[in-house]
Structure formats: C-alpha cells, structure tokens
C-alpha positions as MATLAB code, in Angstrom:
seq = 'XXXXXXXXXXXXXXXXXXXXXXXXXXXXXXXXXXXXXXXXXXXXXXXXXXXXXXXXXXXXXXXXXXXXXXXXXXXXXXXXXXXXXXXXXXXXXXXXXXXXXXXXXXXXXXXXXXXXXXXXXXXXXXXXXXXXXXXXXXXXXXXXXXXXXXXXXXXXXXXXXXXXXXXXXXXXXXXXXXXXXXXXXXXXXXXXXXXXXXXXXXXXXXXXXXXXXXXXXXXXXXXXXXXXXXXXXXXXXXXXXXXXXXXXXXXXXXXXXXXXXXXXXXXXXXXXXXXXXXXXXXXXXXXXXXXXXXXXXXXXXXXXXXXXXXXXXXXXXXXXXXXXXXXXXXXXXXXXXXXXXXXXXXXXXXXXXXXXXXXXXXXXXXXXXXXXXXXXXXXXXXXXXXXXXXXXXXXXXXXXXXXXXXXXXXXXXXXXXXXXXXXXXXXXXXXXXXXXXXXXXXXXXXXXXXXXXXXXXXXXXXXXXXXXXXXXXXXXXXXXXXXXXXXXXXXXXXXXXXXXXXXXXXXXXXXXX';
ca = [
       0.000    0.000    0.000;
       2.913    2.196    0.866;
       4.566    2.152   -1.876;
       1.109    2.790   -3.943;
       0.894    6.055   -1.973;
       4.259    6.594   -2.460;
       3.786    6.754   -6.349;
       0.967    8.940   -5.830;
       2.747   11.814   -3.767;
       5.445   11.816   -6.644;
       3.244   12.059   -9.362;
       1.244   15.305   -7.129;
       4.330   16.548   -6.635;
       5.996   16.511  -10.103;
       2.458   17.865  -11.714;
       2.392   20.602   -9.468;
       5.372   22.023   -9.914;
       4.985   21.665  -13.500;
       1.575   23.961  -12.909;
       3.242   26.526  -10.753;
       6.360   26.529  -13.471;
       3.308   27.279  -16.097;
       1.282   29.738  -13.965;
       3.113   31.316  -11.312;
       6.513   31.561  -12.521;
       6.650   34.660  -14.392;
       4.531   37.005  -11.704;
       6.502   36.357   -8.317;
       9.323   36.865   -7.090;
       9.217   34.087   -4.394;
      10.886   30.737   -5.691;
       8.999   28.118   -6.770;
       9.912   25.257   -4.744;
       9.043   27.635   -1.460;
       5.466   27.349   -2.833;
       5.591   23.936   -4.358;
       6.588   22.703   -0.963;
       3.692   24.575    1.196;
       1.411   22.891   -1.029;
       2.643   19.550   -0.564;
       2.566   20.376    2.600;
      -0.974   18.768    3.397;
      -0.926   15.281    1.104;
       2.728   14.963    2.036;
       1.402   14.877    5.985;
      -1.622   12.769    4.919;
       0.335   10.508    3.261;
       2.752   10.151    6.764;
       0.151    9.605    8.573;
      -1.727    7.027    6.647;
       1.562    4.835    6.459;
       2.081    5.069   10.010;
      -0.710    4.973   12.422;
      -3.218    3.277    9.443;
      -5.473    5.910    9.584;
      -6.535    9.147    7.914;
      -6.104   12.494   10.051;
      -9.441   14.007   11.925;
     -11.303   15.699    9.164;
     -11.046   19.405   11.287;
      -7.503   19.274   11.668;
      -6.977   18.495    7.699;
      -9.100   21.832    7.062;
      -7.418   23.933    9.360;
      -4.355   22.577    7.751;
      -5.006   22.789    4.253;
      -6.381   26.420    4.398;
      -3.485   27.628    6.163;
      -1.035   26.088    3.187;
      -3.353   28.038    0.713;
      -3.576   31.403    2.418;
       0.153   31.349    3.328;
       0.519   30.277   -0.624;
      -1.678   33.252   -1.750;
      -0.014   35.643    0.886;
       3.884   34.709   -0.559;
       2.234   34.793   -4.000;
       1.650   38.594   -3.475;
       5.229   39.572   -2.428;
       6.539   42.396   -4.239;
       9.963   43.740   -5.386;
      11.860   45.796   -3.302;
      10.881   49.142   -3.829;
      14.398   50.327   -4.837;
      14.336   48.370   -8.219;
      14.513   50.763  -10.868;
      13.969   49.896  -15.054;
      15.674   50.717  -17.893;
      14.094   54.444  -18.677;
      14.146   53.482  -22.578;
      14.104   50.173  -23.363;
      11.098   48.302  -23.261;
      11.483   46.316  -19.742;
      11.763   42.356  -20.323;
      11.181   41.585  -16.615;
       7.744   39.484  -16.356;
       7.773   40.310  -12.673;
       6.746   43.853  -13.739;
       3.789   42.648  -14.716;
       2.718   42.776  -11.681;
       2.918   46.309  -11.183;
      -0.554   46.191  -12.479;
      -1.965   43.970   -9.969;
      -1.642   45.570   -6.625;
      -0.090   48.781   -5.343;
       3.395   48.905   -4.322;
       3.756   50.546   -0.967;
       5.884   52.692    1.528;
       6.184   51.185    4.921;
       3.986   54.074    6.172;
       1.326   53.734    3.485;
      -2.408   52.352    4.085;
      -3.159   49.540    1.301;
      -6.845   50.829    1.297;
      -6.086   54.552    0.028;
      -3.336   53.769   -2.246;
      -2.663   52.397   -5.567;
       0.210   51.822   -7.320;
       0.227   54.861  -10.040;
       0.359   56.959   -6.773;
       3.278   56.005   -4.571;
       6.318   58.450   -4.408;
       9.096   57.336   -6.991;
      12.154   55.639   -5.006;
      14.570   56.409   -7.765;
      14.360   59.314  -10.742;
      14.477   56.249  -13.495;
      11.681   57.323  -16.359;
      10.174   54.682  -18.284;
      10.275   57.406  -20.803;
      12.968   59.927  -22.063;
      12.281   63.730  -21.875;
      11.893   63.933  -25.581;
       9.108   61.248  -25.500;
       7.352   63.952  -23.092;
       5.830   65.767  -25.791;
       5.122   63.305  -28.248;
       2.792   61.893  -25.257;
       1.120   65.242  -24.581;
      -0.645   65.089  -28.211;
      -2.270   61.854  -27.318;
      -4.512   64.066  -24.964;
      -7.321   65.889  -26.880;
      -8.562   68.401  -24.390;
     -12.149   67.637  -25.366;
     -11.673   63.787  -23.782;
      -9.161   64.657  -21.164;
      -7.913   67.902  -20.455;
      -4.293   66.836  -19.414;
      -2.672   69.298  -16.212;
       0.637   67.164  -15.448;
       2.839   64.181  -16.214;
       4.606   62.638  -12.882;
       6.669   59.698  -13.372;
       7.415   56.829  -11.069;
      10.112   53.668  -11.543;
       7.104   51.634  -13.211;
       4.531   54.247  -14.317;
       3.847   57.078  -16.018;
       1.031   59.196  -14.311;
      -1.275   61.551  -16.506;
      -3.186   63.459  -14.506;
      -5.857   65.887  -15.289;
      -9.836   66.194  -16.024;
     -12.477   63.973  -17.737;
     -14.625   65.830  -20.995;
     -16.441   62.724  -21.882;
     -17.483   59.380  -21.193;
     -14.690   56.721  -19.680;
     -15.325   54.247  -22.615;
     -14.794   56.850  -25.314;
     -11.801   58.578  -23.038;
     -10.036   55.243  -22.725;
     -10.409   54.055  -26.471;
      -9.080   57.363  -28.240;
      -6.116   57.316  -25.708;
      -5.465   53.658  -25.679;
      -5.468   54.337  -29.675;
      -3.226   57.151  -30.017;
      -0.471   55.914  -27.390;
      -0.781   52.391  -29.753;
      -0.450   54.998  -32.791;
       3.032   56.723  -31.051;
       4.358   54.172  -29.496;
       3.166   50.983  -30.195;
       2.859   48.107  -27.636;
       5.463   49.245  -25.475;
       2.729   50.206  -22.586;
      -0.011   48.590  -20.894;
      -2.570   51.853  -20.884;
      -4.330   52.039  -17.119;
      -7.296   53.961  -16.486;
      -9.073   54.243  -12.708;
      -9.581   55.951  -10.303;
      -7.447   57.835   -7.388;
      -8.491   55.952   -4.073;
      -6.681   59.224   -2.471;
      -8.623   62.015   -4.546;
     -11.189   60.490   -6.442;
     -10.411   61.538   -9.605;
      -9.736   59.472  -12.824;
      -6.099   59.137  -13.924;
      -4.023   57.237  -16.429;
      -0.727   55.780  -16.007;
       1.084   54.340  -18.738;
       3.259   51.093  -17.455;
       5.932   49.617  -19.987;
       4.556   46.645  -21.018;
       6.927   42.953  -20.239;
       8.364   40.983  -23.044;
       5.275   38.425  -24.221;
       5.922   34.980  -24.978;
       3.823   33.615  -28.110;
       2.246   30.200  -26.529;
       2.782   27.290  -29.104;
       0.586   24.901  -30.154;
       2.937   22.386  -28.328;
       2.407   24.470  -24.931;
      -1.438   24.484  -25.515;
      -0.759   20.589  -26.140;
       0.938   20.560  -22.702;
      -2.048   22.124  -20.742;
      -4.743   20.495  -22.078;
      -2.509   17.244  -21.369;
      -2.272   17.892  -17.673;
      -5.658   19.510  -17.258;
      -7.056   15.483  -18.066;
      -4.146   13.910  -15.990;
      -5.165   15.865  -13.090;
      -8.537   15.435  -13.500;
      -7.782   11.547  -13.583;
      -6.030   11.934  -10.630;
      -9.102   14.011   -8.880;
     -11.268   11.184  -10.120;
      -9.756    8.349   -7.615;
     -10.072   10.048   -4.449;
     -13.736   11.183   -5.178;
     -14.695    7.480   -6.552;
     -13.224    6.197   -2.764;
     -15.213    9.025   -0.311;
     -18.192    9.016   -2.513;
     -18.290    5.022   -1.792;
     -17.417    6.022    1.480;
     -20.220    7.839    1.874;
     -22.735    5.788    0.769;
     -21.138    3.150    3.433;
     -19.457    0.830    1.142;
     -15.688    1.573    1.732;
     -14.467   -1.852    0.703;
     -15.990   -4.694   -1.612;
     -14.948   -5.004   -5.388;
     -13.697   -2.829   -8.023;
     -17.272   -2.562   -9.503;
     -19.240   -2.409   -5.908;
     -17.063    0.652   -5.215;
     -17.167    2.844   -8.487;
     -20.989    2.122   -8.916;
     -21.179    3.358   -4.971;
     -18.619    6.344   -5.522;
     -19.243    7.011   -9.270;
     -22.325    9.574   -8.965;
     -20.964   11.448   -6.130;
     -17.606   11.896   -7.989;
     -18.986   12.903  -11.230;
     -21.288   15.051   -9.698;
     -18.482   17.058   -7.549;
     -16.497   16.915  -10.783;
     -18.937   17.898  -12.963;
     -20.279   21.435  -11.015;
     -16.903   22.403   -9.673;
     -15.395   22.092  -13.029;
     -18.204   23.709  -14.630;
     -18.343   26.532  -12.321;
     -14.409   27.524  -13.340;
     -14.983   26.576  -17.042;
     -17.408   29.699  -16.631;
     -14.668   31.473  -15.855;
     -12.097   30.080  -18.465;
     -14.091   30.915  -21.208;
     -15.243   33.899  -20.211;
     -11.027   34.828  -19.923;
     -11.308   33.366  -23.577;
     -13.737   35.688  -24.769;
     -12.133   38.772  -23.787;
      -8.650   37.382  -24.748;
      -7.328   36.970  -21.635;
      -4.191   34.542  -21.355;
      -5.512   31.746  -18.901;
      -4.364   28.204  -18.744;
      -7.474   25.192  -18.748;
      -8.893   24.159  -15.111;
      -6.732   22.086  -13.289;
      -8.579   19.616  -10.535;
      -6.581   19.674   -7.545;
      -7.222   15.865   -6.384;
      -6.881   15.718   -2.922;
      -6.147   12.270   -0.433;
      -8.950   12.893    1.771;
     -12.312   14.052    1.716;
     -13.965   15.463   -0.200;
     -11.352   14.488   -2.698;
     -10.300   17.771   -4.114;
      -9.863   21.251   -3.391;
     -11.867   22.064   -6.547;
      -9.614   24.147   -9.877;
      -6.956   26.223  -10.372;
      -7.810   28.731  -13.153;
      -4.807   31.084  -13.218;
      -4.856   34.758  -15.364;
      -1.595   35.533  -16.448;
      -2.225   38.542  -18.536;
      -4.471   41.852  -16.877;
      -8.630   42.048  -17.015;
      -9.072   44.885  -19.849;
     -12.252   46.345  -17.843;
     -14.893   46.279  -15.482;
     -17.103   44.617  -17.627;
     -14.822   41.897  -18.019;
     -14.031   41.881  -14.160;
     -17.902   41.165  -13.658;
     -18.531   38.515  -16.422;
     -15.241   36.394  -14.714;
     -17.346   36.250  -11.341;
     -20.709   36.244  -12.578;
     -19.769   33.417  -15.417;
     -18.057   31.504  -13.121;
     -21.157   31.645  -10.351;
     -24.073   30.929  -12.976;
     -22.372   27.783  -14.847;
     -21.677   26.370  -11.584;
     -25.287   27.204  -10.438;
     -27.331   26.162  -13.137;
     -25.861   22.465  -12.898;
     -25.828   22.587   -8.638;
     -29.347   23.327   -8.181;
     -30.918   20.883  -10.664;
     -28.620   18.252   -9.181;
     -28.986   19.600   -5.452;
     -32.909   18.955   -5.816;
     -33.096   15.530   -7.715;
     -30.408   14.587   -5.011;
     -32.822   15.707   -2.265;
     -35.818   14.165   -3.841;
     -33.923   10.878   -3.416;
     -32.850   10.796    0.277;
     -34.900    9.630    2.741;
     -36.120   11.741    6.413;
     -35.042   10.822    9.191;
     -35.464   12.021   12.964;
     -33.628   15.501   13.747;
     -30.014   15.586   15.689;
     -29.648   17.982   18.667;
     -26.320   19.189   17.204;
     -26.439   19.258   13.701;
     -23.492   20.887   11.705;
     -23.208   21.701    8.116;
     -21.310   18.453    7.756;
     -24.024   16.054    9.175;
     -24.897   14.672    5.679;
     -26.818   11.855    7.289;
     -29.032   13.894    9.317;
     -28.858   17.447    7.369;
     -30.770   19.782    8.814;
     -31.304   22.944    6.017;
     -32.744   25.369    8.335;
     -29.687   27.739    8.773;
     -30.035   28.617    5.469;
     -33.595   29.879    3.597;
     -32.312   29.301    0.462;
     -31.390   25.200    1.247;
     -34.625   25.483    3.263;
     -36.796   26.115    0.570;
     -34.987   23.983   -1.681;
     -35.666   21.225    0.418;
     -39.150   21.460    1.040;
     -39.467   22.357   -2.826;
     -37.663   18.594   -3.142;
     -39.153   16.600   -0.770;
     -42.845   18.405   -0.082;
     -44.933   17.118    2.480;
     -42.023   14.675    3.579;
     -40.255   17.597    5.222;
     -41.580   18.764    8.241;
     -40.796   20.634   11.583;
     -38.431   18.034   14.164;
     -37.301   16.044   10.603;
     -33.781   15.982    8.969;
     -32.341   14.550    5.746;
     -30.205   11.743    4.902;
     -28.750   12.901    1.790;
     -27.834   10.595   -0.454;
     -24.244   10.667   -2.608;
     -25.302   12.926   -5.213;
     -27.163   15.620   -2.666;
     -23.826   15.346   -0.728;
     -21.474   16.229   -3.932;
     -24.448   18.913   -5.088;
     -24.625   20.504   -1.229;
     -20.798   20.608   -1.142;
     -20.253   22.467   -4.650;
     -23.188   24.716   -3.618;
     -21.656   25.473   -0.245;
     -18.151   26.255   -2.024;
     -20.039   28.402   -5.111;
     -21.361   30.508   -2.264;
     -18.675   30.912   -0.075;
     -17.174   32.135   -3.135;
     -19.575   34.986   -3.629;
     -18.448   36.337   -0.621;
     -17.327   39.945   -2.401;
     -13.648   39.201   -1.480;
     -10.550   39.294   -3.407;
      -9.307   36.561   -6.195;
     -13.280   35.078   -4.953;
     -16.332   35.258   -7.911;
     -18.623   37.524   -5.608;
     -15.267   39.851   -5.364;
     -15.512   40.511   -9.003;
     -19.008   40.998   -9.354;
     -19.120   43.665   -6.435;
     -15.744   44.765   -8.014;
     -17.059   45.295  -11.304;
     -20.559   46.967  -10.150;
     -18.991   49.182   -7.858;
     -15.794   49.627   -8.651;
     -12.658   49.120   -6.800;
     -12.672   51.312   -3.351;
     -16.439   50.990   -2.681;
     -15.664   47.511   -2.999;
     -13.050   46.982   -0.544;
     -15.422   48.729    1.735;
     -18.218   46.254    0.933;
     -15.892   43.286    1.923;
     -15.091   44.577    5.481;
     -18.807   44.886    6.134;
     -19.465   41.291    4.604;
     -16.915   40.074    6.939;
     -18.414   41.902    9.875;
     -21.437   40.669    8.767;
     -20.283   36.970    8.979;
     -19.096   37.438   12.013;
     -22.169   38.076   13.551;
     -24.034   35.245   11.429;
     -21.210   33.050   13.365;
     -22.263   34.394   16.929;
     -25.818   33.713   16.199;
     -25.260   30.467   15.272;
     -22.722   29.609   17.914;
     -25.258   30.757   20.665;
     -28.528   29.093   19.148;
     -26.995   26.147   18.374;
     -25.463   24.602   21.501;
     -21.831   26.116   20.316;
     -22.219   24.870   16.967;
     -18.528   26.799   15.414;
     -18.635   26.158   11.782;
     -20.161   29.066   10.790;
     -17.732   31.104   12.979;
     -14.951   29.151   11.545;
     -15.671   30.554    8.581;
     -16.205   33.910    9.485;
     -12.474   33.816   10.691;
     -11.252   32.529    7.727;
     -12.522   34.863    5.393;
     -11.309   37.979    7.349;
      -8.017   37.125    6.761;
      -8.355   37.514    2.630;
      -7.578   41.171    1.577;
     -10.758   43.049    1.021;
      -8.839   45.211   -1.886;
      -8.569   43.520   -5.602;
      -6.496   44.529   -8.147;
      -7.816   47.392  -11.097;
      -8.724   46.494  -14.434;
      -6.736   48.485  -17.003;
      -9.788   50.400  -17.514;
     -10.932   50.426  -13.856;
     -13.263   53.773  -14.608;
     -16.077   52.441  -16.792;
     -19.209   52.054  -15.144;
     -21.464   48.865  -15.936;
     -24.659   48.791  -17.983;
     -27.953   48.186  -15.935;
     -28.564   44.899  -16.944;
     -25.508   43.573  -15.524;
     -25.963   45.633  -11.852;
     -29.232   43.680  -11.730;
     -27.928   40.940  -12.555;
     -25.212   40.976   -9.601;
     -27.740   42.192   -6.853;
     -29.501   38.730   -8.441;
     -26.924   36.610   -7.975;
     -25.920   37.928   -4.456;
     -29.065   37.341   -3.573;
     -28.250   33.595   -3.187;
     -25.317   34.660   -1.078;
     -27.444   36.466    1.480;
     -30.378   33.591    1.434;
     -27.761   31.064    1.842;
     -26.367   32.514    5.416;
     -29.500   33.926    6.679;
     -31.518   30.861    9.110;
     -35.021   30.505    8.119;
     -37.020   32.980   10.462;
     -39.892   31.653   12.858;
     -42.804   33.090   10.912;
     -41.325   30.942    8.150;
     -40.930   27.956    9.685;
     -44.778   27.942   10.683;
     -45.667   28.677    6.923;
     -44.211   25.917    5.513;
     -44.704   23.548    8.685;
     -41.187   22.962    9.074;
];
C-alpha cells in the first residue's frame, strides 16, 4: 500500500510544480519550490500519517491545515519587489515580474493599502520609463475635449497623466489607448481608474513585459495535464463518494458504482463553475491556462480548480462577467442536481447538534435558500423536528453549492469579489468586503449561541477575514457597468445572502417545518 501512496505523492508533486512553473513563474518573485513545498505540505502529511498509524487524520484538523497552506501560498504569492528596483528608462522592460505592477499597489512602509494604488506612490529612484523627448510626443495623445491633461509625474514603473475627464470613460479610454498604440506601439499597458486618495480618474502608462507567443505544443501541454489531473481528482472522489454511501471496501465494480455519482457530480459542477470562468477569460482574450482539478487524499477528494490569469482584465465589464460566469455555470448544474439529489434521500429524525457536515441527518434550516430547496424537493415529507439523509449525489451537489457561495463572498481573487468589483468599482468595494466580513461574524455568533456552540459558521467567518478586502484594477478600472448587468449581480448575491441567513420563525410555521 505504501509504496502505492508513495507513487501517488510523486506524481502530485511533479504535476504541481509543473503547474506553478506554467502559472506562477513569471509574476513572483518568491521561488517556486518555497510554494511547491507549502502545497505539498498537506498530502505529504496525509500521506505520513496514513503509512504510520493506518489511519486518515481528523477531518477538522486536515481543514485547518489545508487552508493555512493556501492562504500562506496566496499571501507569498503577493510579495513584491523591493521598492528600490529601478527599469531601464528606454528600453522596453523584459522583466515578467513587472507585470505585476498592475496587480496591486506597491507601498511605503507608512502607506495604508486601502487609500493607495500603485500609479500613486512616491518614486524611489528618478528612473523614467520614458525619455524627456518622448514627453511631448505623449502630450498630443490628450485631446482636451476627452481629457484635459494638467501634469505628467513619473514613477520607476509608471507614467502618471493626470488631469480632467470631458467625456465618457469608454470613449476617453479608447481614443487614448489608440493614439499611445499609434506613437508608441505596444510598449505600454494603458491604465485607467480611479485615485483611491482624490477620487479623480487618472491614467498611467506602465511599460509593457516581453510576451511569450504560446505554441501549439504548450497548448498541447495544458490540455494534457488539465485530463491527468482530473484523472487523478477522479480516484479520491470514486473512494469518499463510496465512502459515503457506506461501502468503503468490496470489489472494483461495488465501489465505483457506490462512488461514481458522487464523484462525477463534484467533478462535474466544480469544473463547470471555473470553465465559466475560463471561457469567459477566452472571450475577452485573456491569457488563462485550462482548469486544473486539484485531487486531494482525503475528503472530499479535491480542493476544486486552479484557473490562473496571467495577462491583466481589460475592464470592469470583463471583471464582472469572470465572477458572474463563473457563479451561474456552476449554479445552473448545482441546483438541478442539489434537488433531484434531495428528492432521493430519505427523512429521518432531527439531531440535537447538527453541523453543516451532518450529511446523514442534514438539517437545512440555517439557510432559507437550502430550506426552501428542500421542502421544494421533498414536499410534504419535510416537516418541523425532521432531517435529511442525503444521499451521494445531494452530498457532492450541497458541497459544490456550499463552495459556489462561499465564493460569492465579495472578497478578493473570490467570484462575488468581481461581481461587487465590477458593479462598484474598486474602493467601494473593498469597503463592501469589510462589512461582509463583519457581517459573517455576527451570522457566526448567532449560530454559535442558538446552536449549543455549533462553530462552523464562525470558523468561517475567521477565515474569510483574513483575505484582503482590496482587488487589483482592471486596465480600464473607470467604466461604469450597464444596468442589466448591476441587476444581474444584486440577483446573484441574492443567493449569497439567502444562503447565510436561518429561516425565520414566521417561516418555519408557513411551511410547517
């Protein structure tokens, strides 16, 4: 068995550095095998454990453990250059790790994160990314009738063009965007958004890294360990979802026709729900490598995909279709699985202390949303002191609708982050996530004090506060959204909000639950 497991770990371990050499690579400056080895981290412990004592780890303790690996991965994956780095004033730079100037602000050690952003932090050296000659050439690309340009200010990794706004953003950021393209071709990535500081609208021109063409043997490559991995993912969720349905052990075909529809069904909405998002990168030509599955040696069997953006989001709208896409493919295959699932398990007597875990005596009423779902499901069969045994496929549908809502949660690199992002824009939405995680919070207390100190709810509360509420701009971070797509992102948090809220006592006696 060992050495089974053994073969396993190396295979995880070679494919995922192979991922982070293909995603991460060329946007931090932290080496790879400091992050390839915090995520091995978990199976690497799993596997010890397994091999030793015979048994897997306490289900809480792999949680804790795994999260912490991913937010000190995502934390290290944010480190910046020191600020003293200075480019080449006239060359166009052919540092990737520039690129991610236009992610996230670049700071002094005395400088708040939340009124900030990188065009607007004091230069640490006099480099120019552009000569004093290019200075006027530059100036005609501002027509005063689109924006009335008052002063160029120039930073190590920027140039700032300050001034006032005669017309719409869209129109503004097209004729510049053109006439810089006209002057100096694709030497600079053209920003447009707002000053968190002032208010005002600003561009800042940022010299644009060396791109590498991506071959059709590279494409090859991807798609190639996209299926491997999803292979991979496939043997873990075949063993819990036999698991589940209490058949652990038997024969080859007892166990995959036991764990079959609880693995496809994970499979099938998680990977849907980031294919949203791929394509949706696709569409507006964003460089983005295929969903990888992140199998996983204990339950639930994977972490879900990895969908990584390696060039910038163009605009707002774009910022808001990569949430909302994501969020609605994984959705619209959830909930039609979630209630079929439903309609299939069977009642049984309610638990004192029921979690969100207790898939064999579920009880739905800390949610509305699952609530009404249920009793949509089952009808007359649910009623008040009642609970559900879910079968496999309501457990894989629950789970992938738990994770698509956490991930609305309007918090950074998280689907409900871009959609608040791209309504709102990017300041009123870092605001938006501190209240949502107050907000959580206090969900958590309620739930820990009416529920005999149930803490899962409060778990996650403290979780989430410790993602950054800020995201990173769009290169045209100014244009509002059309009114179709604002209603369509008060829709779809909607679900967030009926999802955490506990069905209310005038409720309950409505539906006779």
């Amino acid at each position: 068995m060992w050495l089974s497991l053994l073969f396993i770990l190396i295979l995880a371990g070679v494919l995922t550095y192979i991922i982070l050499d293909r995603t991460v690579s060329q946007v931090t400056v932290v080496p790879l095998w400091i992050l390839w080895a915090i995520l091995m981290i978990p199976p690497l412990l799993t596997g010890a454990t397994v091999t030793w004592s015979k048994q897997v780890p306490p289900l809480p303790i792999l949680i804790v453990g795994c999260s912490m690996c991913w937010f000190l991965y995502w934390r290290l994956l944010d480190w910046r250059r020191p600020r003293s780095r200075s480019i080449d004033p006239v060359a166009a730079p052919t540092d990737p790790a520039l690129l991610q100037a236009i992610d996230s602000p670049v700071l002094a050690p005395a400088e708040d994160p939340a009124t900030t952003t990188l065009a607007e932090t004091e230069p640490a050296t006099s480099a120019r990314p552009i000569e004093a000659h290019e200075e006027a050439i530059l100036k005609t690309c501002f027509a005063w009738n689109v924006f009335f340009l008052e002063k160029i200010e120039y930073r190590p990794q920027a140039v700032l063009c300050r001034g006032k706004l005669r017309t719409d953003p869209d129109t503004a950021y097209a004729t510049l965007k053109h006439n810089v393209e006209d002057l100096f071709g694709d030497r600079f990535f053209i920003l447009f958004q707002y000053s968190l500081s002032t208010g005002k609208p600003f561009f800042a021109l940022v010299p644009r890294p060396q791109q590498t063409l991506i071959t059709g043997s590279q494409r090859w490559l991807d798609g190639a360990i996209a299926m491997v991995l999803l292979m991979l993912t496939s043997i873990p969720t075949t063993y819990f979802g036999a698991a589940l349905a209490r058949l652990p052990q038997g024969d080859i075909g007892e166990i995959l026709q036991a764990g079959l529809p609880y693995a496809m069904s994970l499979i099938s909405i998680l990977g849907l729900h980031d294919l949203g998002r791929y394509l949706v990168a696709r569409f507006y030509q964003i460089d983005t490598n295929l969903p990888y599955f992140i199998p996983l040696p204990f339950w639930p069997g994977t972490y879900g995909c990895l969908v990584q953006m390696r060039s910038p989001i163009p605009n707002r709208k774009a910022v808001f279709d990569l949430g909302f896409g994501a969020s609605i493919f994984g959705l619209a295959i959830a909930i039609p699985l979630l209630l079929w699932g439903l309609s299939q398990s069977e009642i049984v007597p309610i638990e004192l202390k029921s979690t969100l875990l207790s898939f064999h005596a579920f009880d739905p009423r800390f949610s509305i949303l699952l609530t009404l779902l249920s009793k949509l499901a089952l009808g007359s069969r649910f009623v008040a002191e009642r609970a559900i045994s879910l079968n496999t496929v309501a457990i894989a549908a629950y789970i992938s609708f738990l994770v698509i809502t956490v991930k609305l949660m309007p918090l950074r690199r998280l689907d409900g982050g871009y959609i608040v992002h791209g309504m709102f824009g990017q300041k009123t939405s870092a605001i938006v996530s501190q209240l949502s995680k107050l907000i959580l919070f206090i969900l958590g207390v309620i739930r820990f004090r009416s529920s005999d100190g149930n803490t899962d709810l409060l778990f996650l509360a403290i979780f989430v506060s410790l993602i950054p509420a800020i995201d990173e701009p769009a290169l045209n971070d100014v244009s509002d959204l059309n009114h179709w797509r604002d209603a369509l992102g008060i829709g779809i948090l909607a679900i967030l909000i009926l999802t955490l809220i506990p069905v209310p006592a005038i409720l309950s006696q409505l539906l006779n639950i």
